[in-house]
C-alpha positions in Angstrom: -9.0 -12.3 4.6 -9.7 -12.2 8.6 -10.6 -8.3 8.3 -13.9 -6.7 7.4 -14.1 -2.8 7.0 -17.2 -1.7 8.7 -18.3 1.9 7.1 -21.2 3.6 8.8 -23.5 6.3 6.5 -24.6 9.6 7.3 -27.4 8.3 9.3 -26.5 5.1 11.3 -27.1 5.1 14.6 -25.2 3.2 17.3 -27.9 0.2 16.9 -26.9 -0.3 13.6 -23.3 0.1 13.8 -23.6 -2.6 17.1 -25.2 -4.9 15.1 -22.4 -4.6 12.1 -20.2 -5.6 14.9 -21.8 -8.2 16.5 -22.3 -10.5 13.0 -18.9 -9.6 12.0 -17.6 -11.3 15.4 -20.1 -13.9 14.9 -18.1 -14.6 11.1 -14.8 -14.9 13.1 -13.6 -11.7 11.3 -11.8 -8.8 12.9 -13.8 -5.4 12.2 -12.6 -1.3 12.0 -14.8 0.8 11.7 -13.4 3.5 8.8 -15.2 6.5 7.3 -17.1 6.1 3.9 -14.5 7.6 1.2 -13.0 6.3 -1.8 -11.0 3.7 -1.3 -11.9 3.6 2.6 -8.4 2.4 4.3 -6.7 -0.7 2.8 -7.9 0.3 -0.7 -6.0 3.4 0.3 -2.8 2.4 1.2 -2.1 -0.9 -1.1 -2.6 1.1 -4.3 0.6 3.4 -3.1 2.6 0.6 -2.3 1.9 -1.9 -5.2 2.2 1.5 -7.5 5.8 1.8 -5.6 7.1 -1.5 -6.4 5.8 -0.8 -10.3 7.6 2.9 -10.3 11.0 0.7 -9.4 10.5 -1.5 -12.3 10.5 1.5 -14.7 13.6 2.7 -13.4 15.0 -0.5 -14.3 15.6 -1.8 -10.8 15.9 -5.7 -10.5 12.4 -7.1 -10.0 13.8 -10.0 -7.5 15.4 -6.9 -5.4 12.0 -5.9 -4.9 10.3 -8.8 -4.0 13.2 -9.9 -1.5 13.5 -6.7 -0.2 9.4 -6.9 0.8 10.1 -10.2 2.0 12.7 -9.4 4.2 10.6 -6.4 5.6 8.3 -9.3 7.0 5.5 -9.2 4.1 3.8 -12.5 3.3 4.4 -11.9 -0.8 6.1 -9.2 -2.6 4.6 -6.7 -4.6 5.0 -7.6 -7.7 3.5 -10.8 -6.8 0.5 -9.5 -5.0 0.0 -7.3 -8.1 -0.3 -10.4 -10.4 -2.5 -12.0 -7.7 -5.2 -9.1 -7.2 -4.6 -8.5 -11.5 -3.0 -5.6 -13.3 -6.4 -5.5 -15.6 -8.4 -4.6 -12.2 -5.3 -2.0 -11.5 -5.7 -0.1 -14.9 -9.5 -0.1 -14.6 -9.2 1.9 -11.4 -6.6 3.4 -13.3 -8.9 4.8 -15.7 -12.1 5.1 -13.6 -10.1 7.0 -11.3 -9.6 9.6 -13.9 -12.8 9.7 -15.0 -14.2 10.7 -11.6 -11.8 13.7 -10.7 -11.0 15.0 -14.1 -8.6 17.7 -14.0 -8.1 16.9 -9.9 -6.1 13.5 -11.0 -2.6 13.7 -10.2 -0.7 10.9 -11.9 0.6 7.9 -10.0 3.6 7.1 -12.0 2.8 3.8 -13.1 0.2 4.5 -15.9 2.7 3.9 -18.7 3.5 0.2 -17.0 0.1 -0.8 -16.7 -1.1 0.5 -20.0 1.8 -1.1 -21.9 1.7 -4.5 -19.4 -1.9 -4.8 -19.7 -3.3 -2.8 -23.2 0.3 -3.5 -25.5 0.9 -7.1 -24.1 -1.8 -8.3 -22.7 -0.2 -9.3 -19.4 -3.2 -9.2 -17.0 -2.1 -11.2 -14.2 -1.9 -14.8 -12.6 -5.8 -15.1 -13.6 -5.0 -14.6 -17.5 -1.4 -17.1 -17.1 0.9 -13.9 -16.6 1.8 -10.7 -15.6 5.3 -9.7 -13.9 5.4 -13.8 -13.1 5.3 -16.3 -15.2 2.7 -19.3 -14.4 3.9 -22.7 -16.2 1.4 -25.5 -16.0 2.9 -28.2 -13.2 5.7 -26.0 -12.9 6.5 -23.4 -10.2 6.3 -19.6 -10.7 9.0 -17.1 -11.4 9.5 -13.7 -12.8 9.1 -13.4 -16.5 12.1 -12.8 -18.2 11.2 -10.6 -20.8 10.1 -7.6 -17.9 14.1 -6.5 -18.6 13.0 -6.3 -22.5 10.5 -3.6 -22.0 12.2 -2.1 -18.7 15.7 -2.4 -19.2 18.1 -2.6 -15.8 19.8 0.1 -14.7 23.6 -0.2 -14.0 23.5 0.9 -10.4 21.4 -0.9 -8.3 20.0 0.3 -5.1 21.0 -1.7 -1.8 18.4 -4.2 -0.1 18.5 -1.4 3.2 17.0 1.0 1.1 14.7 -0.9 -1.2 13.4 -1.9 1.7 12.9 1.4 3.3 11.7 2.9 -0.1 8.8 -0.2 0.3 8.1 0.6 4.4 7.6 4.0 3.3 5.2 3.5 0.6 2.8 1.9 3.2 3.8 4.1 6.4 3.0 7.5 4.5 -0.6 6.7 2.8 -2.0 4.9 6.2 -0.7 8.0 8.2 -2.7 9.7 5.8 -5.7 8.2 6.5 -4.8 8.7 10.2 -4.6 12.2 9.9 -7.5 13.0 7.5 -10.0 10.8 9.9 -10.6 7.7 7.8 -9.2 5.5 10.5 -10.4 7.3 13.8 -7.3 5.6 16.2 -4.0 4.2 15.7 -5.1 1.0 16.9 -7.3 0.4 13.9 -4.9 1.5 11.8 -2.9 -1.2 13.1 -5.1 -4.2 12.9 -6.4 -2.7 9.6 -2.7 -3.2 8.0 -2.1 -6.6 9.5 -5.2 -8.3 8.8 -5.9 -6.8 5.8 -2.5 -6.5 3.0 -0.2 -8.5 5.9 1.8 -5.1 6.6 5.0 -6.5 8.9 3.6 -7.7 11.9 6.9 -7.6 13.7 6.1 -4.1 13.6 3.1 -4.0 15.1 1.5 -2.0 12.4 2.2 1.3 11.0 1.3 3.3 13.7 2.9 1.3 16.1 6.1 1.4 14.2 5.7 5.1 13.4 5.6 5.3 17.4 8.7 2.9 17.7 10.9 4.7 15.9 9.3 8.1 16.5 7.6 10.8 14.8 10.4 12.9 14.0 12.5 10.0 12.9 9.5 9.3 10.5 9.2 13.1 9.1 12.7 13.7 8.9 12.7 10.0 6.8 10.0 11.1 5.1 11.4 14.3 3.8 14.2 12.6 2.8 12.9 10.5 0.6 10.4 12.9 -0.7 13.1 15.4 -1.7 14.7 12.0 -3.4 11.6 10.5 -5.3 8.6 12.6 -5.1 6.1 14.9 -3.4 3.9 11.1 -2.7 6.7 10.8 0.4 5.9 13.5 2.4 4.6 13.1 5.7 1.2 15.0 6.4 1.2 17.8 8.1 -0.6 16.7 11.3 2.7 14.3 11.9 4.9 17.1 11.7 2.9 19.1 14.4 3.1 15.7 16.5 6.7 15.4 16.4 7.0 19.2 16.9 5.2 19.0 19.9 6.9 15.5 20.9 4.0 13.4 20.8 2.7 9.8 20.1 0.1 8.2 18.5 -0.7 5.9 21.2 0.2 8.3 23.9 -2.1 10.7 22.4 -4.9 7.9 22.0 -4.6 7.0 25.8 
């Protein structure tokens, strides 16, 4: 991975920070600097978008939609794929230690019934245990298992590739504006590189700001609210990115 997350604490100084930088150039990384919070920023936004891609399954849409559809957004592997590679175990252990640490503050993801049943009920961990939503024959090449449709049965009606896709854009676009707004990436541009260089986010796009910019912010709310009012409160656009688009302005315009 060519990125490296650089989080100061309470008491670095510029020295330290400078130095940070200076060895992670010397590595022939690319370094952001992001605030020290759970998750920090790419641990922020590919939870959201894997946990997408899993919500789908459950409502029985075709697992090669989704992965073709991510493909065809410009992403390196689908979701589903990148799942099995970083493990479902390692998902439902956040999973759990997530709900440890804020108690009665956890809001449910949506995909805690897949990963307890994929991971606890059949033992489908990921590439690293043979098999999770792929299957991994010896010599052979990979491909989705078949028995997924057992234990999440297709629905009749099928969404379009247009908006699977969107439905997967969205996913990413909402949780790293999030991190925009809240401070946890302080500019645009390190959201940006963040994406790229660290899950592969489209780079035809230019990153999520970028694109967020191209298409503008009140094409993004209004979007946004669409598909919130569609599939869930998790779409909405933060509230700082409806006061930009009310006012008419742009993340890199505002950066300049």
């Amino acid at each position: 991975m060519p990125l490296v997350e650089i989080i100061p604490g309470d008491e670095s100084g510029d020295r330290s920070l400078a130095a940070a930088l200076d060895y992670v150039r010397m590595i022939k990384k690319t370094p952001i600097v992001v605030k020290d919070t759970r998750g920090f920023y790419t641990n922020r936004v590919v939870p959201p978008y894997l946990g997408e891609a899993m919500i789908m399954v459950q409502e029985g849409i075709k697992p090669a939609l989704i992965e073709n559809a991510a493909k065809s957004l410009g992403m390196p592997v689908g979701p589903l794929a990148l799942t099995d590679e970083t493990s479902l175990s390692l998902g439902h252990m956040l999973m759990q230690s997530t709900k440890k640490e804020l108690g009665d503050a956890y809001k449910p993801s949506g995909n805690e019934e897949l990963l307890e049943k994929m991971v606890v009920e059949l033992g489908r961990h990921g590439r690293k245990s043979g098999g999770g939503f792929y299957e991994y024959p010896e010599g052979g090449k990979k491909h989705l298992w078949p028995g997924l449709a057992e234990h999440f049965p297709l629905a009749d009606e099928q969404p379009s590739l247009e908006e699977t896709k969107e439905r997967l854009l969205y996913a990413q676009l909402i949780p790293a504006a999030q991190c925009y707004a809240e401070g946890i990436v302080f500019d645009p541009q390190s959201a940006d590189i963040g994406a790229i260089f660290g899950w592969g986010f489209a780079p035809w796009t230019g990153g999520p700001m970028s694109h967020i910019d191209t298409i503008g912010l009140e094409t993004f709310v209004r979007k946004s609210e669409s598909l919130a009012q569609k599939y869930g409160s998790r779409f909405s656009p933060p509230q700082k990115f409806r006061d930009m688009a009310e006012s008419g302005e742009k993340l890199y315009g505002k950066a300049a």
